[in-house]
N, C-alpha and C positions, 0 to 999 in steps of 0.2 A: 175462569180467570185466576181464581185463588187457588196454585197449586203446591203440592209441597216441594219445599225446596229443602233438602239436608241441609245441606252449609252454613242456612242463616238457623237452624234450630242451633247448631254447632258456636256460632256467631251470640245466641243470644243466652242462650244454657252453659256453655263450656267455658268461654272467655273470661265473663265475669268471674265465676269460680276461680278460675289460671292466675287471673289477677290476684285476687283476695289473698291466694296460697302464696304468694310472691310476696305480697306484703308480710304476710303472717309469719312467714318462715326467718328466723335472722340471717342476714348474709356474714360475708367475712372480715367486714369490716366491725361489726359490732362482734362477733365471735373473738378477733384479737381483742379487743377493747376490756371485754369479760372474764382474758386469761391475763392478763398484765396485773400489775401490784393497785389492790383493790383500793389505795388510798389515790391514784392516776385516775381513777373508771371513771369520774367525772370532768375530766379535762382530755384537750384533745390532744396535748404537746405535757409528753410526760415531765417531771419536776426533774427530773437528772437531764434531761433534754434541753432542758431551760437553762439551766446553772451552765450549762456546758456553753452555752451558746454566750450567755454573760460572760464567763470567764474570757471566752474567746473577743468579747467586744471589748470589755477590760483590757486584755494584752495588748490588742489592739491601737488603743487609744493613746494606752503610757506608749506606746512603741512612737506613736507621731507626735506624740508631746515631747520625747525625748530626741528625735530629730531636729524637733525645730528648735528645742531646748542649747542640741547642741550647734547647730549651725550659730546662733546668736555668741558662741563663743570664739567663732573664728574672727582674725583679727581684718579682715573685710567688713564685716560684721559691725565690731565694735565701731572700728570707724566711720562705718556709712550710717551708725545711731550718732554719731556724736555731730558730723557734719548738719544731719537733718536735726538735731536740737530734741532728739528723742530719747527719754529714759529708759536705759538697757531695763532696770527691775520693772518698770511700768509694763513694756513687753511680757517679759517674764512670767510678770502675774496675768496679763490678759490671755496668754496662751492655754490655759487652762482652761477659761468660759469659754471659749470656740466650738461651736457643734461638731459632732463626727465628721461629719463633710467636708468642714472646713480645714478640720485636720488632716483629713485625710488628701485632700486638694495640695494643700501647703505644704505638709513633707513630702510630697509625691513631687511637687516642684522642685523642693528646696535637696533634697536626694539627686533629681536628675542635674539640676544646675551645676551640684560638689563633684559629682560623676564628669559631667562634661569642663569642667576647671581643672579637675585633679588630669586629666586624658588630652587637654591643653588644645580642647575644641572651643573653650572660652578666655577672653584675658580677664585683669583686673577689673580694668573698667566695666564692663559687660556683668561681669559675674555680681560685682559691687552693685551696679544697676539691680540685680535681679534680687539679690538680698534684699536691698532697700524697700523694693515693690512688695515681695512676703512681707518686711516688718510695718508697712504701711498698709496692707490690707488684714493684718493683725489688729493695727491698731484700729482702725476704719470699724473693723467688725464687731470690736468690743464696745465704742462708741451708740454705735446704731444699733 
């Protein structure tokens, strides 16, 4: 009944070992890791990696603060703050505390709105409407 079978000696002698070697060996991920600037070897997103990517959020960010910085200067603008009884500088300073998202939401609107005004796919009123709704979910978002 107990006869030899090759394949499980192979199974029970060779595998384990194949294993162990697999561990033991470093692959190419830790081999880059090793040849990189020794003060990186303990992180996995090297420091020039990092900065770069900040700077990129940074540019970023003034890029939609200044969007919405400038749309608040159009004179749509001005007048749908003065109608709603809202402080252009109050705006202003809230634009800054707004989360990435939100910035990025808001000039991403307020971009396509001046696109579709200036191209005369929107009028007055419409465009004024949509100003108004940016500088009230401006406002809304600094509140809450």
């Amino acid at each position: 009944m107990n006869r030899f079978v090759p394949y499980r000696w192979i199974l029970r002698a060779v595998a384990p070992a194949a294993m162990l070697l697999a561990f033991a060996v470093p692959g190419p991920a830790v081999a880059q890791a090793a040849s990189q600037n020794p003060s990186d070897q303990d992180h996995i997103v090297s420091s020039q990696a990092l900065d770069r990517q900040v700077q990129s959020n940074s540019a970023e960010r003034k890029a939609n603060i200044d969007t919405l910085n400038q749309m608040l200067t159009l004179p749509e603008a001005q007048k749908a703050m003065r109608d709603a009884k809202v402080s252009p500088e109050q705006v202003k300073r809230a634009i800054p505390t707004l989360s990435d998202q939100e910035l990025s939401e808001l000039s991403a609107r307020s971009r396509n709105a001046q696109q579709q005004f200036k191209a005369g796919f929107l009028g007055v009123g419409l465009f004024t409407l949509i100003i108004l709704l940016i500088i009230l979910v401006i406002v809304v978002a600094v509140v809450h």
